[in-house]
N, C-alpha and C positions, 0 to 999 in steps of 0.2 A: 504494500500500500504506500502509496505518497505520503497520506495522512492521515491519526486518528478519525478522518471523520469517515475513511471507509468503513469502521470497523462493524457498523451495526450489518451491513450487506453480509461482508463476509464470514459474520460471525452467525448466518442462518443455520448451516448445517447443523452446528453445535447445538444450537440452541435447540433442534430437533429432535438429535440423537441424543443428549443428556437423557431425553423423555422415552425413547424405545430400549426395548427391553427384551429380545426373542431370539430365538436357538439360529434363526434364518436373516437377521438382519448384521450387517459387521458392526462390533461391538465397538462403544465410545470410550475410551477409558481416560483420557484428558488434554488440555488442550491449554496453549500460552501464546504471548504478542512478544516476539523478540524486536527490538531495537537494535540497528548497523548502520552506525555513523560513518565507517568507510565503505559502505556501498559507491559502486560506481555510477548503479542503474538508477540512480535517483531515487528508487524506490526502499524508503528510509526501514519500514515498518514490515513483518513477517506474523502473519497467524499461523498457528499450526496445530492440527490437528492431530492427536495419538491414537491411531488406531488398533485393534484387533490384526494382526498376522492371519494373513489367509495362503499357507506353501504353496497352492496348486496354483494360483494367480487368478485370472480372469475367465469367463464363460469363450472370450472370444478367443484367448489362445486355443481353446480346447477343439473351438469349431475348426478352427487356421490348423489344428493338430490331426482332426478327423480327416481334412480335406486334401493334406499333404499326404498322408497315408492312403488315400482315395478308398476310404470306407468310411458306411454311416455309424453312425453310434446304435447302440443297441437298443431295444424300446425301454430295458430298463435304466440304462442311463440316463435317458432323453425324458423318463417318468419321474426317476429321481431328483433330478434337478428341476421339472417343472412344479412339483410336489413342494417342495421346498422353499418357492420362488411362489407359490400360488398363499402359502402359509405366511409368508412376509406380506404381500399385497393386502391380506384378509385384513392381518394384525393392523396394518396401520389406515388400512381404509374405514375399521371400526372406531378408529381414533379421528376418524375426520382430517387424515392426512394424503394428499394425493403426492406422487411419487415425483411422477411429468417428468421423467427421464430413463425407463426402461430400459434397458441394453445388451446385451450380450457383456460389451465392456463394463458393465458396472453391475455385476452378477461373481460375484467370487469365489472359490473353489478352496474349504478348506482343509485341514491335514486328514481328518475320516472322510472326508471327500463330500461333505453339506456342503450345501450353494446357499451363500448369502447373498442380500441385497444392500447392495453400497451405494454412495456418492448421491446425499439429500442437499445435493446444492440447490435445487434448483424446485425443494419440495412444498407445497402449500398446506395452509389449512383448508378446508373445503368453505367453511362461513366467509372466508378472506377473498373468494374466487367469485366473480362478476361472470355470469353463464348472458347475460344478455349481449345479444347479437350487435358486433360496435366495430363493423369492418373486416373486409376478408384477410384472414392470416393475423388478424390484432391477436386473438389467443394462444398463440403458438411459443412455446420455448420448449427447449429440450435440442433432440436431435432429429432432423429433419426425416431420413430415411425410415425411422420409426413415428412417425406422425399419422393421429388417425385421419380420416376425412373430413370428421369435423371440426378438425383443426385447421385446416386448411379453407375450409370453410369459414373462418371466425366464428365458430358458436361450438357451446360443450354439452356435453349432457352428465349427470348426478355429476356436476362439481369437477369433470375431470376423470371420472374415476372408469368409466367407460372406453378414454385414452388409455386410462392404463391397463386395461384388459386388451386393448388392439395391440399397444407397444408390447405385451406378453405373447401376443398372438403370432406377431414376429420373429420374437426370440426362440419361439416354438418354432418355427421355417424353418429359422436358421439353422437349428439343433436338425430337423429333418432332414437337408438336404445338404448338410455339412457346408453350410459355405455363409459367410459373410450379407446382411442384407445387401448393402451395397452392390454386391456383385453378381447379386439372381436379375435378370434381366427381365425388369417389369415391361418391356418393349420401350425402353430410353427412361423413365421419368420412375416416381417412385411409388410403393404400391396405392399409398394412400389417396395420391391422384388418378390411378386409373380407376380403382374404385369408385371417386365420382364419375370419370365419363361412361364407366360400366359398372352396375351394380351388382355385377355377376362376374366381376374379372375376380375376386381373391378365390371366389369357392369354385370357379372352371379352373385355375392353377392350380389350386391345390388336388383337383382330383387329377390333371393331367401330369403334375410333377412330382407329387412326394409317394413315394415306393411303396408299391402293394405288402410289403415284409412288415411294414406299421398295421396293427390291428383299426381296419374300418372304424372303429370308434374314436382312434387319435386322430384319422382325420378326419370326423364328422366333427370333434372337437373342436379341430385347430378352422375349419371354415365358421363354424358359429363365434369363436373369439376375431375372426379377422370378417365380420359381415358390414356392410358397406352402412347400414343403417345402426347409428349407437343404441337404438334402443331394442334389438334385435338381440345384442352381446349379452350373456350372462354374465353375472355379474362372478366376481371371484368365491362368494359362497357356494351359487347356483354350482360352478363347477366343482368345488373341491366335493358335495352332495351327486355329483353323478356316481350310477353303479360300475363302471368304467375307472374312473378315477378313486374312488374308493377303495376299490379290488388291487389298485396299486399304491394304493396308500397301507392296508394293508399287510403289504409284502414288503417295503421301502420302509418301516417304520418296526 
């Protein structure tokens, strides 16, 4: 920071994570403002944050690791980590908190091999969140690739929390098809946009592209969490409540 007066912005995460508490979230354990008067970069002031060690690192090495081996992951892998990742969403949605940065990257792998959910830079309260329509693309932060439609749209639904089942929805692809969203080829542009001009482009992809070896169900799943209309998407209860996901809840637990 240039100056103490950044510190309330940058001091969001913290002030998040002090508040969460779950076996799926990366743990906070504490946090200081260092002061460098021989900085060069002008930039005098340092937050920083102590986190939870996570060995295994991020979701998206692992896709980059799947992909370079040129095999998919296994559906119990791909269950495991969304199980895990579906119990963090619950926990803090029941808290009135939206994520609004889903990722592959910010999904973290630790030494028993749980997937947590990291990096609340960018997390809201839901009371805090303006759902009224006020321009297109005005609601949007996070990361673009994982953007629902109605995001792009300028308008949300329950607060956000319906993005964050679409940005899940994604990270589910990702894990399916071993590859980075970025680089699956929505025909140029990214899915959330073709989904407006086709309200039937996520769920024709997903049944043309993700591999008969997934149980029918993971991808009747994965097209109701990425469906073009928000109010269509289960919510992260609805699913963790399917007999599908149950059945591997289960077994993963």
């Amino acid at each position: 920071m240039d100056d103490l007066g950044e510190l309330d912005k940058v001091t969001n995460e913290a002030k998040q994570l002090r508040k969460l508490q779950h076996r799926n979230i990366v743990a906070y354990h504490d946090e200081f403002l260092h002061e460098d008067s021989r900085t060069l970069s002008g930039n005098k002031y340092k937050f920083l944050l102590v986190m939870e060690f996570c060995q295994n690192g991020d979701l998206l090495s692992k896709i980059n690791k799947w992909r370079e081996d040129k095999k998919l992951p296994s559906e119990a892998e791909v269950m495991g980590i969304l199980i895990d990742i579906l119990e963090a969403v619950k926990y803090i949605h029941a808290r009135d908190i939206i994520h609004r940065d889903i990722k592959s990257e910010n999904i973290f792998i630790a030494t028993d091999l749980t997937a947590k959910l990291g990096d609340f830079g960018l997390c809201a309260q839901g009371k805090s969140i303006k759902t009224r329509k006020s321009g297109k693309y005005s609601m949007a932060v996070g990361t673009e690739n994982y953007h629902a439609p109605e995001l792009f749209r300028g308008s949300l639904f329950q607060k956000g929390k319906a993005s964050d089942v679409w940005a899940l929805g994604c990270v589910l692809l990702e894990m399916v098809l071993a590859m980075p969203i970025w680089d699956i080829d929505f025909r140029g542009s990214q899915l959330g946009i073709r989904c407006i001009e086709d309200a039937n482009y996520a769920k024709d992809f997903v049944m043309h592209n993700v591999s008969d070896k997934y149980d029918p169900a993971l991808r009747s799943l994965l097209k109701k969490m990425l469906a073009s209309d928000p109010k269509q998407r289960p919510t992260v209860e609805e699913i963790l409540k399917k007999k599908f996901v149950r059945n591997w809840f289960n077994r993963t637990r």
